[in-house]
C-alpha positions as CSV (number, residue, x, y, z in Angstrom):
1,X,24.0,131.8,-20.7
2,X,25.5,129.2,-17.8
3,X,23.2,129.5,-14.8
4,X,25.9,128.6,-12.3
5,X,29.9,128.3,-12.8
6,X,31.4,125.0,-12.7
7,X,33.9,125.1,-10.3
8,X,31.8,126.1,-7.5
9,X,31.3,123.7,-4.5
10,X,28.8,121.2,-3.7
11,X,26.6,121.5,-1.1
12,X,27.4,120.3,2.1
13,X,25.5,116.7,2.3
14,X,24.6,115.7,5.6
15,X,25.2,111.9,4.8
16,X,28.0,111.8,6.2
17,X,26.7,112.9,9.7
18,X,24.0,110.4,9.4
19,X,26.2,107.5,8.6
20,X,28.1,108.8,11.0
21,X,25.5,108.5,13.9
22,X,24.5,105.4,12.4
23,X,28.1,103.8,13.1
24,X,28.0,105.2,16.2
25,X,24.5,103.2,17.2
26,X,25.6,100.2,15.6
27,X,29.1,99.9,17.4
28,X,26.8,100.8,20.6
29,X,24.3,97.9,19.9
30,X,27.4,95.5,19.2
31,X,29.1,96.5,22.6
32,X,25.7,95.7,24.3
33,X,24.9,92.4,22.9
34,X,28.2,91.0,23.9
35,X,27.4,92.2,27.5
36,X,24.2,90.0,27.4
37,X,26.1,87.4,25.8
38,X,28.7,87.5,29.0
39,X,25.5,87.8,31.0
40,X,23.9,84.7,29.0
41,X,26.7,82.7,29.5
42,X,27.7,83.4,33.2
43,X,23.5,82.7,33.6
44,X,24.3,78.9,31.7
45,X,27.6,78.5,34.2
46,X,25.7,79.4,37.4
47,X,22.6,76.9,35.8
48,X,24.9,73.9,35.1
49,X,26.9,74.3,38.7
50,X,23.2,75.0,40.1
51,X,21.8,71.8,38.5
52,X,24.7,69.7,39.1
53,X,24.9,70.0,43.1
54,X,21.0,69.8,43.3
55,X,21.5,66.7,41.2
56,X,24.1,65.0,43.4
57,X,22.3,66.5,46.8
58,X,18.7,64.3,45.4
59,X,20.7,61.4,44.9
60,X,22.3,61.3,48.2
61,X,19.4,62.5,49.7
62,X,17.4,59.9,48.3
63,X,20.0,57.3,49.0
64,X,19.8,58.3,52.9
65,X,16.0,58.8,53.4
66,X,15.9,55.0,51.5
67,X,18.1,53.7,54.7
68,X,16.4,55.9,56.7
69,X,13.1,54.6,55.9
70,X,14.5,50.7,56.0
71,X,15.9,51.1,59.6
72,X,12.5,52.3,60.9
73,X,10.5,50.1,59.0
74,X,12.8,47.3,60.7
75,X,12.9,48.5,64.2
76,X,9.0,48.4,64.2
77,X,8.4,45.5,61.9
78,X,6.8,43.9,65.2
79,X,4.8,46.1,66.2
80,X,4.0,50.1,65.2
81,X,4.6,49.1,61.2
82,X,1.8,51.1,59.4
83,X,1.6,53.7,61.9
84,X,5.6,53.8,61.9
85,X,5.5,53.8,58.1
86,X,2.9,56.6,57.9
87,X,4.8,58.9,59.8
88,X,7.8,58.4,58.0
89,X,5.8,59.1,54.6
90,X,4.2,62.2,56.3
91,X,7.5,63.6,57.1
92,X,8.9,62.9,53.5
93,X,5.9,64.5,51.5
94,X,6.6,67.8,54.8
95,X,10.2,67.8,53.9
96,X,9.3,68.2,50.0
97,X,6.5,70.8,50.5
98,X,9.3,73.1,51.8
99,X,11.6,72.6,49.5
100,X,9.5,73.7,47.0
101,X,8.4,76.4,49.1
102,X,12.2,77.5,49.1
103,X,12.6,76.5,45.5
104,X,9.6,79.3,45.0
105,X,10.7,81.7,46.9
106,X,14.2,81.2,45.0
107,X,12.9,81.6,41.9
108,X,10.6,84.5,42.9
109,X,13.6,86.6,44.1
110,X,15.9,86.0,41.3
111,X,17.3,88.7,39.3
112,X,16.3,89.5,35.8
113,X,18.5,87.3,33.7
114,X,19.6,90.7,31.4
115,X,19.6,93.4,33.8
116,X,22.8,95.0,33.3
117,X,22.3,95.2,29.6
118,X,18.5,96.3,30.2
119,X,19.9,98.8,32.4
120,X,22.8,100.4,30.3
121,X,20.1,99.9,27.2
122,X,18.3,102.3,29.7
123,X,20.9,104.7,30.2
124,X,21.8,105.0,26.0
125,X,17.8,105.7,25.9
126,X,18.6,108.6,28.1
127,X,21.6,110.1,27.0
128,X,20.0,109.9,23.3
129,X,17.2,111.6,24.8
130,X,19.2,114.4,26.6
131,X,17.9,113.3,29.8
132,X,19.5,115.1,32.9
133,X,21.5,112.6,35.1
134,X,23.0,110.8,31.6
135,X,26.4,108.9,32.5
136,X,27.7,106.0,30.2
């Protein structure tokens, strides 16, 4: 009256694939977050070293266009001191309209901040996908 004997095998449970795969995602998710967290922090480094020698070149800089501005208003004190004074302005506020125009152009040419993990995100994406030209 026994339907089935009871030594017979299970059936083959495909859980084991799947948890496989999953493990296999995960450890690929883990080894791409620590690339962007080397990309994060080599971003911070080249921001700090950035910040710190634009820090120290204003200070000089201001420093020298201070003296600068001193000498000529001394020299004409006598007798071209507005017009001598004016200029001296004119070519400050010049001098800072180009720096930000480089400071602009700077920022508009700078690389993506996670572009190597975007990319090999890109290339997982792909090779999950089957897409021709796959490489890891």
């Amino acid at each position: 009256m026994t339907d089935a004997p009871l030594d017979r095998p299970a059936p083959a449970f495909p859980g084991g694939v799947v948890r496989e795969a999953a493990g296999l995602v995960v450890a690929a998710l883990a080894t791409r977050g620590e690339l962007a967290a080397l990309e994060l922090t080599e971003a911070r480094q080249r921001a700090v070293r950035w910040l710190t020698y634009a820090l120290l070149a204003a200070v000089m800089l201001l420093a020298t266009l201070l003296a600068a501005a001193l000498l000529v208003a001394a020299i004409f004190w006598e007798t071209y001191r507005w017009q001598a004074l004016t200029i001296v302005a004119l070519l400050y506020g010049l001098a800072a309209a180009a720096f930000a125009a480089v400071a602009a152009a700077e920022l508009r040419t700078a690389p993506p901040l996670f572009g190597a993990t975007l990319h090999e995100l890109k290339q997982d994406c792909d090779a999950l996908r089957g897409a021709p030209g796959e490489s890891s």
